[in-house]
C-alpha positions, 0 to 999 in steps of 0.5 A: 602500777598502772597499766602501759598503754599500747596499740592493739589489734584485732585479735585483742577486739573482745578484750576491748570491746568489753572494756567498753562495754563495762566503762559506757554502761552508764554513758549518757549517748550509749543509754540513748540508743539503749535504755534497757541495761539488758538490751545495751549489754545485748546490742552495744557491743556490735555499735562499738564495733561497727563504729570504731572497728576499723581502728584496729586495721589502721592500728589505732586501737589502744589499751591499758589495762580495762580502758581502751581508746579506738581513734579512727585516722584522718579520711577513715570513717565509722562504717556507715552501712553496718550503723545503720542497718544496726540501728534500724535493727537494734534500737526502739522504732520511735527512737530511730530518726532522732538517733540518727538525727543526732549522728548526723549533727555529730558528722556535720561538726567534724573538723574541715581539715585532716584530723583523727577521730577518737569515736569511743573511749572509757575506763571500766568503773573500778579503774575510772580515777587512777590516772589510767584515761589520762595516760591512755589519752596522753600516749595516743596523742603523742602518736598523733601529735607526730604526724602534726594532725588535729583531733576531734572527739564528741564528749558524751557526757560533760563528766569527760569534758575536763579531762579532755580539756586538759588536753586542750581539746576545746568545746566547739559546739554543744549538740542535741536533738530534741529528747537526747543528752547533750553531747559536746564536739570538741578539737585538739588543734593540729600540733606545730 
């Protein structure tokens, strides 16, 4: 029986950070910022957080089992001090300005219009496969599908691209630096 998604809060923020630890260990944009497995397990846990933590006030934290989804609302925003102090104290020196040359492309390609942001979503390894994303994904959507707002979310890998897909999000821009993977912006338009 597959786990039920639903909203959790901030008490359930280690539950969910190491969900997303385990289910990014081997995520393209994650292992930009730290190569070193050790260093990742060291550091990504404060990335996740200080990019997506503010989804547990807004009570857009979901979780099912060992996946978790954490979607930011229209007009909330990852927590731009704490990222940028984070990185410039976590990630190799040479690496710091093509980084944040990337995340300023991710910013730049947001939606004009109101939308929710999903910044961090994955399955942990032994569960990827069995449906647990998708219904993860599908029951957050429905939330915000009542609120008739489009969603943008930046696929860090193209292994999550179809899946995506099939929830009509569509690629609009393919966006990279000189040395980092692809990363592909895509949106779910608003819901009528």
């Amino acid at each position: 029986m597959q786990p039920k998604p639903t909203v959790v809060g901030r008490e359930q923020e280690g539950a969910v950070l190491a969900a997303l630890v385990a289910a990014l260990a081997g995520d393209p944009f994650a292992r930009f910022l730290y190569p070193d497995a050790a260093q990742y397990h060291e550091h990504f846990p404060a990335f996740a957080s200080a990019f997506a933590g503010r989804s547990f006030e807004s009570q857009a934290a979901w979780m099912a089992g060992a996946a978790a989804a954490l979607w930011l609302p229209p007009g909330e925003w990852p927590a731009e001090i704490p990222i940028v102090s984070l990185i410039a104290s976590t990630v190799a020196a040479p690496r710091q300005a093509e980084v944040f040359e990337l995340i300023d492309l991710i910013v730049s390609a947001h939606p004009r219009a109101p939308h929710w942001y999903l910044p961090l979503v994955g399955v942990a390894p032994e569960l990827q496969g069995r449906g647990i994303g998708s219904s993860l994904i599908g029951a957050s959507l429905a939330a915000i599908d009542e609120q008739r707002t489009a969603a943008y979310f930046v696929a860090t890998s193209r292994l999550v691209v179809p899946l995506f897909e099939k929830f009509e999000f569509g690629v609009e821009r393919t966006l990279r630096t000189e040395t980092s993977p692809e990363v592909y912006a895509m949106v779910r338009p608003a819901r009528k």
